[in-house]
matplotlib code that plots the C-alpha trace (Angstrom):
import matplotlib.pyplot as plt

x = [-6.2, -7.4, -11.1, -13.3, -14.9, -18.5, -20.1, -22.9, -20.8, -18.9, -22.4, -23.2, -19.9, -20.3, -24.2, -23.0, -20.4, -22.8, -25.2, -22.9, -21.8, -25.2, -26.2, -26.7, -29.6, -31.0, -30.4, -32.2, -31.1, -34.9, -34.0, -32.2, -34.8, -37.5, -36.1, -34.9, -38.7, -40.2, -37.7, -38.9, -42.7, -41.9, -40.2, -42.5, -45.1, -46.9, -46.4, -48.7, -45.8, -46.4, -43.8, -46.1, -47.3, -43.8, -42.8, -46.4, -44.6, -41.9, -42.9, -45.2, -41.9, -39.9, -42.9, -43.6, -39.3, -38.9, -41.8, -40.1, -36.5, -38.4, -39.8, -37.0, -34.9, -37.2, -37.7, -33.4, -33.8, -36.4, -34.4, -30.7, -32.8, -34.8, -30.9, -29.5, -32.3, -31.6, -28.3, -28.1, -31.2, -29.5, -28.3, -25.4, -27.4, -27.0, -24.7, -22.4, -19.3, -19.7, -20.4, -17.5, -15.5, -17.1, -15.8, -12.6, -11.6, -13.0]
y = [28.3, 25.3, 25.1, 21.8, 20.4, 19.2, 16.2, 18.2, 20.6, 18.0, 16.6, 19.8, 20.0, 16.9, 17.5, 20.8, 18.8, 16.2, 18.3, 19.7, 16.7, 15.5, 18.1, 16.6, 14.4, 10.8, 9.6, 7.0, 7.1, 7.6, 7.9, 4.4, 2.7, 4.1, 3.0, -0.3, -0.7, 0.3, -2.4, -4.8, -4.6, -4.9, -8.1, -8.9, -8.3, -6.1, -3.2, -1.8, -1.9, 1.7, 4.7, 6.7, 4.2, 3.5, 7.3, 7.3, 3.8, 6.0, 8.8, 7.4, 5.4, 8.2, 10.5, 7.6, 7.1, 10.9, 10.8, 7.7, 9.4, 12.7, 10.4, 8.8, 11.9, 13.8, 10.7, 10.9, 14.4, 13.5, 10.4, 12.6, 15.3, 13.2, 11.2, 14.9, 16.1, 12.6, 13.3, 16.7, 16.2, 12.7, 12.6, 10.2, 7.3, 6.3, 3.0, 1.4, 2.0, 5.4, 5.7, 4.0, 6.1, 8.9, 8.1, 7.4, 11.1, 12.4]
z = [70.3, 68.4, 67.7, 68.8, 65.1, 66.9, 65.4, 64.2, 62.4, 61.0, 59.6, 58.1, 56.6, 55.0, 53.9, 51.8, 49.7, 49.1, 48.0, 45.9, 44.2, 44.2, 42.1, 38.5, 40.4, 39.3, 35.6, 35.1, 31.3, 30.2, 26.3, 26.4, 28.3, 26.4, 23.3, 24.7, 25.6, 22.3, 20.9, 22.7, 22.8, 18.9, 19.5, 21.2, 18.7, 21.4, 19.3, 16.2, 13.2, 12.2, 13.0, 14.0, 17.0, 17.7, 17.7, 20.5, 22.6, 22.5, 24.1, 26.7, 27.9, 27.9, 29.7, 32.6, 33.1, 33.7, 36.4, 38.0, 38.0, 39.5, 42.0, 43.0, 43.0, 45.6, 47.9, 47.9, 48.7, 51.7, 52.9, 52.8, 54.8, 57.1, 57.8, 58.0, 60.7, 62.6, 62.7, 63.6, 66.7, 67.4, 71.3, 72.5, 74.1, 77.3, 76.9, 79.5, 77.0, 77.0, 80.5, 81.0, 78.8, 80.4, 83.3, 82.4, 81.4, 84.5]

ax = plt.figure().add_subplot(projection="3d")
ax.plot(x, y, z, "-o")
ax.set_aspect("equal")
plt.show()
């Protein structure tokens, strides 16, 4: 006896490996940019030429990165959910191919 894979359980199949995979989260490489930042306000002349303000720059770049990368990793986690729950409550629509095709097995 062969068992029927359903589109939903394919779905929740396929969410579980994602999430797996998934797992590390958002990098967003926040010690780079910060320092790429810092850099450039200096350049820039935007910056107070002391290591202690730059050490400050530093830190404030690297503090508001990290609450962007946790932003964008929870609105992933709410837009692979909300696609997840779509999915899953989704019903076949009513379309004349697939009453057609509906037809066609019968």
């Amino acid at each position: 006896m062969r068992k029927t894979r359903t589109p939903e359980c394919i779905a929740m199949a396929l969410a579980v490996i994602s999430q797996a995979s998934l797992a590390g989260g958002i990098d967003l490489d926040c010690e780079a940019l910060s320092k790429q930042m810092v850099d450039r306000l200096d350049m820039e002349g935007l910056l107070i030429q002391t290591e202690p303000a730059r050490q400050r720059a530093y830190a404030i770049t690297r503090d508001l990165c990290g609450g962007a990368e946790k932003s964008a990793q929870q609105q992933h986690e709410a837009d692979k959910q909300q696609a997840l729950d779509n999915r899953l409550l989704e019903k076949q629509p009513v379309k004349p191919g697939n009453t057609r095709l509906k037809n066609l097995k019968h």
